[in-house]
Each structure stands twice: as structure tokens, then as C-alpha cells.
C-alpha positions in Angstrom: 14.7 -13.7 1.5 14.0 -14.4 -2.1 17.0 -14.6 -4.6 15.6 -10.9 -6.9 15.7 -8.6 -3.5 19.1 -10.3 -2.7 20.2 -9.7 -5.6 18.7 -5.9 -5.8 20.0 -4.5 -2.4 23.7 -3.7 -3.7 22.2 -1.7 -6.6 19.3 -0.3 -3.9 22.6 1.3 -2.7 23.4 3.3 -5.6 19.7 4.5 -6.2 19.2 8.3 -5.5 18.0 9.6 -1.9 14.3 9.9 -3.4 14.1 6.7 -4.7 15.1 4.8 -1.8 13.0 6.6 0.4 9.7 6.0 -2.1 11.0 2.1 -1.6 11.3 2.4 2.4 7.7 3.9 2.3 6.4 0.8 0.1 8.3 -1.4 2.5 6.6 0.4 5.8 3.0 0.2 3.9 3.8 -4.2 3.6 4.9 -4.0 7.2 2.2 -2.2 8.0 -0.4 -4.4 6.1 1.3 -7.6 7.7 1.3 -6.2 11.3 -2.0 -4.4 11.6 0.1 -1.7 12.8 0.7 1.7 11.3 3.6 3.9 12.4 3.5 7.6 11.0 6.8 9.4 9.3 7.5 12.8 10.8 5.8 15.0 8.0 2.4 12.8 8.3 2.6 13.3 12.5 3.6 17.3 11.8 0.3 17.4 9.4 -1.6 15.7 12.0 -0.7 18.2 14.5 -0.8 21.3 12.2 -4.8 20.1 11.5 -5.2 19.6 14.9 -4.3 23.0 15.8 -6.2 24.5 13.1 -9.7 22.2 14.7 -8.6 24.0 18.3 -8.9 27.1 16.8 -12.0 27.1 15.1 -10.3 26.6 11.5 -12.7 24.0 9.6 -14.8 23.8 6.7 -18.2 23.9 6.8 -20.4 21.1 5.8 -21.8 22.8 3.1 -18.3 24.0 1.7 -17.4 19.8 2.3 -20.5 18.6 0.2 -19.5 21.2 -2.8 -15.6 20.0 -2.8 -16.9 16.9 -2.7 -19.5 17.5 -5.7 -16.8 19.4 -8.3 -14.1 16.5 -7.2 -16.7 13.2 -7.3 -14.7 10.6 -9.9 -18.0 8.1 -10.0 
């Protein structure tokens, strides 16, 4: 391990709920990236289901409502 996260884990310990979560997130994306593996939190898998439910019951956009989201919100 290099010296600055050794040296950054005691005060890690002090850091608010929030913030240490944001840095386990960041640290899960680097594992992710490293493994080719992606493992998702229990609010991503409970949004995944929630849209899944809506597909089952008919609940999606139509094509034409996609392309004019994507029109008003298109950055390029």
C-alpha cells in the first residue's frame, strides 16, 4: 500500500458517514475497473427491479417521447 492511503485511513475514520461511503463507492468503481466485474449496491439492484416492473407492466416511453428528451437534453 502506498505511504498517503496509510497514512489517510486513521483520519478516513473520523470522516462523516457520507463521505466514507462516496470513497467506498470510488474504491468499488477501481475494483470494478481492475476486475472486469461490476457488483451492484442495493439502491442500484432496487432501481433495476422497480424499472423492471414498470417494462412488465407496460410502463415505458415511447420512441418518439425518447428522441424529444433526447433532443431538449443533447450537450453536443
Amino acid at each position: 500500500m502506498i505511504e498517503t492511503l496509510k497514512t489517510m485511513l486513521p483520519a478516513i475514520e473520523s470522516w462523516p458517514a457520507e463521505d466514507q461511503r462516496e470513497l467506498a463507492e470510488a474504491a468499488r468503481d477501481i475494483e470494478a475497473r481492475r476486475l472486469g466485474v461490476y457488483r451492484a449496491t442495493a439502491e442500484e439492484l432496487e432501481g433495476i427491479g422497480a424499472g423492471l416492473a414498470d417494462l412488465r407492466q407496460g410502463r415505458i416511453a415511447s420512441p418518439e417521447s425518447v428522441a424529444a428528451m433526447r433532443a431538449r437534453h443533447r450537450t453536443v
